[in-house]
Residue frames as a rotation matrix with the C-alpha (Angstrom) as fourth column:
UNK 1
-0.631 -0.081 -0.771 28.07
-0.640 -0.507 0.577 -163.78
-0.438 0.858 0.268 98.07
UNK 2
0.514 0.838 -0.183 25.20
-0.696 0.283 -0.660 -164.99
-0.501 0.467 0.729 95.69
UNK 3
-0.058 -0.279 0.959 26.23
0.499 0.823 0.270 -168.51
-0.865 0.494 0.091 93.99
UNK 4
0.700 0.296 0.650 25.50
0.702 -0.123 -0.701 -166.32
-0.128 0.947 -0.294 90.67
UNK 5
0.801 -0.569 0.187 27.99
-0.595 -0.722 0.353 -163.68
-0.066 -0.394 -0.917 91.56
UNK 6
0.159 -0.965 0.208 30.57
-0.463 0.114 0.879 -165.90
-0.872 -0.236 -0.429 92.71
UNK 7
0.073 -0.248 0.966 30.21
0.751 0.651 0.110 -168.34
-0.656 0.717 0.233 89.26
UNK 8
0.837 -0.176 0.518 30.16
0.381 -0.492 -0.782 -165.21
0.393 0.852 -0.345 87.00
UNK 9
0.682 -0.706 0.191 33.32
-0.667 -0.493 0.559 -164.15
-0.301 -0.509 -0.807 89.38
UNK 10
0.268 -0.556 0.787 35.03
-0.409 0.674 0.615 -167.32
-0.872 -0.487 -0.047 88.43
UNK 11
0.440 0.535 0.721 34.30
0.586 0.437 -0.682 -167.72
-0.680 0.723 -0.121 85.32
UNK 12
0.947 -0.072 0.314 35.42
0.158 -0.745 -0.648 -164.33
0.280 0.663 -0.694 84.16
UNK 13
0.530 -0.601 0.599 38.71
-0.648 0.169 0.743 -164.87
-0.547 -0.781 -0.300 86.63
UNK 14
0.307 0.111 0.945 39.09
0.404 0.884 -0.235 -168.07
-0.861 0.455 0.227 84.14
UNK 15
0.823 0.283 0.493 38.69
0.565 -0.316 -0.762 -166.03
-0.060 0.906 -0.420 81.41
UNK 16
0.894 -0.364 0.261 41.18
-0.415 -0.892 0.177 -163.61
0.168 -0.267 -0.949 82.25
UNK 17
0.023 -0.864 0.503 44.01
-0.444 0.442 0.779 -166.11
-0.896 -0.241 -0.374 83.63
UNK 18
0.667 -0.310 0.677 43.91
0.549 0.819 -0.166 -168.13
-0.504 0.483 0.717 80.62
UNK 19
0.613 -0.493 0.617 45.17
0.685 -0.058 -0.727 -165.88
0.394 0.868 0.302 77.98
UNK 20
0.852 -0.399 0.340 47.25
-0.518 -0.541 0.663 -164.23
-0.080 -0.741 -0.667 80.58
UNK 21
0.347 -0.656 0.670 49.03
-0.150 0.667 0.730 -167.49
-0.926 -0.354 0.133 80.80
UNK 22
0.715 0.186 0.674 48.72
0.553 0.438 -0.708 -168.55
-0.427 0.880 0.211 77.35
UNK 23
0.969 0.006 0.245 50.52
0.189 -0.655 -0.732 -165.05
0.156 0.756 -0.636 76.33
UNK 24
0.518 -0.660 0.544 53.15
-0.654 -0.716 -0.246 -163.84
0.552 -0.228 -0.802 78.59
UNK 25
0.565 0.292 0.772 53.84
-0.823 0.275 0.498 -166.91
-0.067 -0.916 0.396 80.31
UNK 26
0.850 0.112 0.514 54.00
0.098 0.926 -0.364 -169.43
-0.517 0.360 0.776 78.22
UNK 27
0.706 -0.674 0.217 56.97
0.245 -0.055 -0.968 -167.70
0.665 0.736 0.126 76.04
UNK 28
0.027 -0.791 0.611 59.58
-0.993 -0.089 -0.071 -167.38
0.111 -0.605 -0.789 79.27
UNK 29
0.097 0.241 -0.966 61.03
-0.472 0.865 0.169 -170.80
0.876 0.439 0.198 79.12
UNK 30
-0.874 -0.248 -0.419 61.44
0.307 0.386 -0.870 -171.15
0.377 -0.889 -0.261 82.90
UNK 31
-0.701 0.691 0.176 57.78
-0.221 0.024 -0.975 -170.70
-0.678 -0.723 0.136 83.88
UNK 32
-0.748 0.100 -0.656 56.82
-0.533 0.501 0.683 -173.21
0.397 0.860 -0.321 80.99
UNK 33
-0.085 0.684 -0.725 54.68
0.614 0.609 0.502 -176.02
0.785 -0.402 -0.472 83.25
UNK 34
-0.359 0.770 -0.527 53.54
0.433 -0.362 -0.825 -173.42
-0.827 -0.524 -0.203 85.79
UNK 35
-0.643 0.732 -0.225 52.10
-0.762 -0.640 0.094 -171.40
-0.076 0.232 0.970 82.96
UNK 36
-0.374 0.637 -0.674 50.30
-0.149 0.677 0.721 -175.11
0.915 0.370 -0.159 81.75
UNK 37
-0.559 0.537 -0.631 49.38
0.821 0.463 -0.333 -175.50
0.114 -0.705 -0.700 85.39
UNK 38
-0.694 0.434 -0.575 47.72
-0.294 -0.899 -0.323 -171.82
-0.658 -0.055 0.751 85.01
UNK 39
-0.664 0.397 -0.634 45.94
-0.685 0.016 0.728 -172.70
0.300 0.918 0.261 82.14
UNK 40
-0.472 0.583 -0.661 44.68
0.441 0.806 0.396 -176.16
0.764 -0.105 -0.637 83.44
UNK 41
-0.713 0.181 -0.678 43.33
0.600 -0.343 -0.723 -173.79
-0.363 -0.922 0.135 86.69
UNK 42
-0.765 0.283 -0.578 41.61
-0.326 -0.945 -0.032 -171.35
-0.555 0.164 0.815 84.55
UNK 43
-0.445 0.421 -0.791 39.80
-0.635 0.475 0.610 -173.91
0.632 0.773 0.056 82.53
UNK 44
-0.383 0.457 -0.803 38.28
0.851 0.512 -0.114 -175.36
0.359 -0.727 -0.585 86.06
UNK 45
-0.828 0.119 -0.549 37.35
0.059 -0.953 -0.296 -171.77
-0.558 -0.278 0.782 86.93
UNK 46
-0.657 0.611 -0.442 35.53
-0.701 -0.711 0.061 -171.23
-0.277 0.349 0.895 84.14
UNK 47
-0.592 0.523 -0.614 33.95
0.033 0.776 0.630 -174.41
0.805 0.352 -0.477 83.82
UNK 48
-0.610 0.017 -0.792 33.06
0.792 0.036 -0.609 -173.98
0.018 -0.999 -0.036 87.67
UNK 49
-0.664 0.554 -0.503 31.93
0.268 -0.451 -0.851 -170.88
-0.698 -0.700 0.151 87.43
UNK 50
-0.806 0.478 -0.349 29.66
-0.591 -0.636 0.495 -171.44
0.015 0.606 0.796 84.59
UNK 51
-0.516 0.361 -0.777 27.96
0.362 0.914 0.185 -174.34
0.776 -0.186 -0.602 86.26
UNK 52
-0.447 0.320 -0.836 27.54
0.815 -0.239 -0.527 -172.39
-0.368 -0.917 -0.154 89.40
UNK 53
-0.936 0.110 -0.334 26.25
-0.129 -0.991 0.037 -169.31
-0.327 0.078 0.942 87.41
UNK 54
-0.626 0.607 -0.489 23.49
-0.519 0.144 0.843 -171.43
0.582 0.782 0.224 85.57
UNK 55
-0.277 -0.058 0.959 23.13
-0.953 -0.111 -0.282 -173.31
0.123 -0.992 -0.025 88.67
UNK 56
-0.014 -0.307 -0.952 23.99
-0.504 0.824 -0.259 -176.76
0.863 0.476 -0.166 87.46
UNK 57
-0.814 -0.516 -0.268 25.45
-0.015 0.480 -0.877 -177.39
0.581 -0.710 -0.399 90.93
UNK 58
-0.565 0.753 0.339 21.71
-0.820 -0.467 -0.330 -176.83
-0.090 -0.464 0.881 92.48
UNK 59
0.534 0.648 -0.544 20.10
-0.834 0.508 -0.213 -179.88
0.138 0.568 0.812 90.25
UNK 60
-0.436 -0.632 -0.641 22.36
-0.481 0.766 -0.428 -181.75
0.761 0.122 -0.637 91.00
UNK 61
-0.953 -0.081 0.293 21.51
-0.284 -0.103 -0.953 -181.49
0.108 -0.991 0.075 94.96
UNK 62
0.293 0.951 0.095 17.11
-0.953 0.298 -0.048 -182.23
-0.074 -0.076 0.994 94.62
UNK 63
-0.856 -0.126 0.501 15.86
-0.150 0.989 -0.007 -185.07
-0.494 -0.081 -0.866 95.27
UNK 64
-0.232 0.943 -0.240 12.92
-0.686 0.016 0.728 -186.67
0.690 0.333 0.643 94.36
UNK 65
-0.381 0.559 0.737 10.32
-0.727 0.311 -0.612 -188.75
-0.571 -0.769 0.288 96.26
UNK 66
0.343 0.714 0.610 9.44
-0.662 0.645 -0.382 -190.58
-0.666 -0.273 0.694 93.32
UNK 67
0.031 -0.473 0.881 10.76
0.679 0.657 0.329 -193.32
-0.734 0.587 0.341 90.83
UNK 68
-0.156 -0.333 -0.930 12.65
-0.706 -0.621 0.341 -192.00
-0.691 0.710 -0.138 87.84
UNK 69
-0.790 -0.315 0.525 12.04
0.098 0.781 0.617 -195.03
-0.605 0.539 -0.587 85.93
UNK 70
-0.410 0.828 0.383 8.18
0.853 0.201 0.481 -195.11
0.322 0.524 -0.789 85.50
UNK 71
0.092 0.463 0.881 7.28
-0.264 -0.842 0.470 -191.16
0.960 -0.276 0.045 87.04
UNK 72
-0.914 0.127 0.386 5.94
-0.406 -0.241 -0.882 -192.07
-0.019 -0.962 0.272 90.13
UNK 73
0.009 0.890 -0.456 2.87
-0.984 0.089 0.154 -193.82
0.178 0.447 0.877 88.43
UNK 74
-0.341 -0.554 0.759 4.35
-0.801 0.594 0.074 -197.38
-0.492 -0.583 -0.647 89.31
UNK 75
0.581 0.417 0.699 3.53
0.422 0.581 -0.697 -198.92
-0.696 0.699 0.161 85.94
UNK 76
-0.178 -0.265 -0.948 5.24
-0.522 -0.791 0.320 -198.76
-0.834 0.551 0.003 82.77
UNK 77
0.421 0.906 -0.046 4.14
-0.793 0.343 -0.503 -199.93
-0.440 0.248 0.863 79.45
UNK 78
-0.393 -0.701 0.595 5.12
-0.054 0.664 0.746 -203.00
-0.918 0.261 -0.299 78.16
UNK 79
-0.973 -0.218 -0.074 4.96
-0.087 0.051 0.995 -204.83
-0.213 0.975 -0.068 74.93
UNK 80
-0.731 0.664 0.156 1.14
0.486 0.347 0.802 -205.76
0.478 0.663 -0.576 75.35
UNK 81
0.263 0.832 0.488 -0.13
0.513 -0.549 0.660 -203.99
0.817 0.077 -0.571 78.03
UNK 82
0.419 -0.336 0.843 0.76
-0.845 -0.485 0.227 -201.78
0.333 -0.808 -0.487 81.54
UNK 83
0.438 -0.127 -0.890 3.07
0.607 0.772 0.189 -203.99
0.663 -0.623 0.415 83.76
UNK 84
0.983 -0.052 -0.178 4.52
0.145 -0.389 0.910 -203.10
-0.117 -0.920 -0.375 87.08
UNK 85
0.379 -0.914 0.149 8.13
-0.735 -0.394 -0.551 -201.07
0.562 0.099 -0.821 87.30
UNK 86
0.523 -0.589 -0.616 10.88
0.547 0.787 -0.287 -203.49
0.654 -0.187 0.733 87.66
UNK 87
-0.408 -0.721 0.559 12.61
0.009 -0.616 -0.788 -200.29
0.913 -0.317 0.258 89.50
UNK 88
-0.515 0.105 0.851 10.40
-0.600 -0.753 -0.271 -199.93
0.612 -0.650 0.451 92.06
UNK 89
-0.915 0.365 -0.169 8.15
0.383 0.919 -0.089 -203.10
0.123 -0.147 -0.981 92.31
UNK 90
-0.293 0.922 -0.253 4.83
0.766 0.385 0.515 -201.14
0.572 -0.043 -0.819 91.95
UNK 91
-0.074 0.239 -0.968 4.82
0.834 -0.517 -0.191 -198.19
-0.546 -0.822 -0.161 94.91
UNK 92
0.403 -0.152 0.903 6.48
0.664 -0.630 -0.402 -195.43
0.629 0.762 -0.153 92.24
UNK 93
0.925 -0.364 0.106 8.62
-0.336 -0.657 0.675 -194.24
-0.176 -0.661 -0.730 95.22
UNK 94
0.626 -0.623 -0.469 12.12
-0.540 0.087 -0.837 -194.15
0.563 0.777 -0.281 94.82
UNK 95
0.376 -0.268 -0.887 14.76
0.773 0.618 0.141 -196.38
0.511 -0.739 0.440 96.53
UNK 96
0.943 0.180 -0.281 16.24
0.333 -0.463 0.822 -195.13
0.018 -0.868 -0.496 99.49
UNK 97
0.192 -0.971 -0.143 19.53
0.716 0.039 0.697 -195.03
-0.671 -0.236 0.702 98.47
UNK 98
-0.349 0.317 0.882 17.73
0.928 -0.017 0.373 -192.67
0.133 0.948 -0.288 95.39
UNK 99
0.481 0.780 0.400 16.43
0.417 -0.605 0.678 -190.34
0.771 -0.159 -0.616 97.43
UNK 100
0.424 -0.583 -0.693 19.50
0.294 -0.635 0.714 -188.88
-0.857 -0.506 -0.098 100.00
């Protein structure tokens, strides 16, 4: 299934359990803290699947190849003129631990 699919599936799933729980649940006093553990499920659903629908979780995943500090330009400016990125030391690649 299509990461957009499955977050608008989850999302609207969410949407649905909450005030499910919220209504009919919540007022039987013996399925009090499962309805709040419904509720706290349905609010990760839809938070889930509106990340995955916008594709939040994608951007996360890119890398990049070059410093985020100064671009990739391996200068940034200072108070009087260009000095070299303290992040990088000058190359404008990123560190290696920056870049898995």
């Amino acid at each position: 299934m299509d990461r957009k699919k499955k977050g608008l599936t989850f999302a609207i799933l969410g949407i649905l359990l909450f005030p499910l729980s919220l209504m009919l649940l919540l007022q039987i006093p013996d399925f009090y803290l499962g309805s709040l553990v419904i509720m706290f499920i349905a609010v990760v659903l839809i938070g889930l699947g509106g990340a995955l629908a916008k594709g939040y979780d994608i951007k996360l995943e890119t890398t990049t190849e070059e410093c985020y500090f100064c671009k990739g330009s391996g200068t940034i400016d200072g108070k009087e003129n260009s000095e070299v990125c303290p992040r990088c030391g000058g190359t404008g690649k990123a560190l290696p631990e920056e870049s898995t």
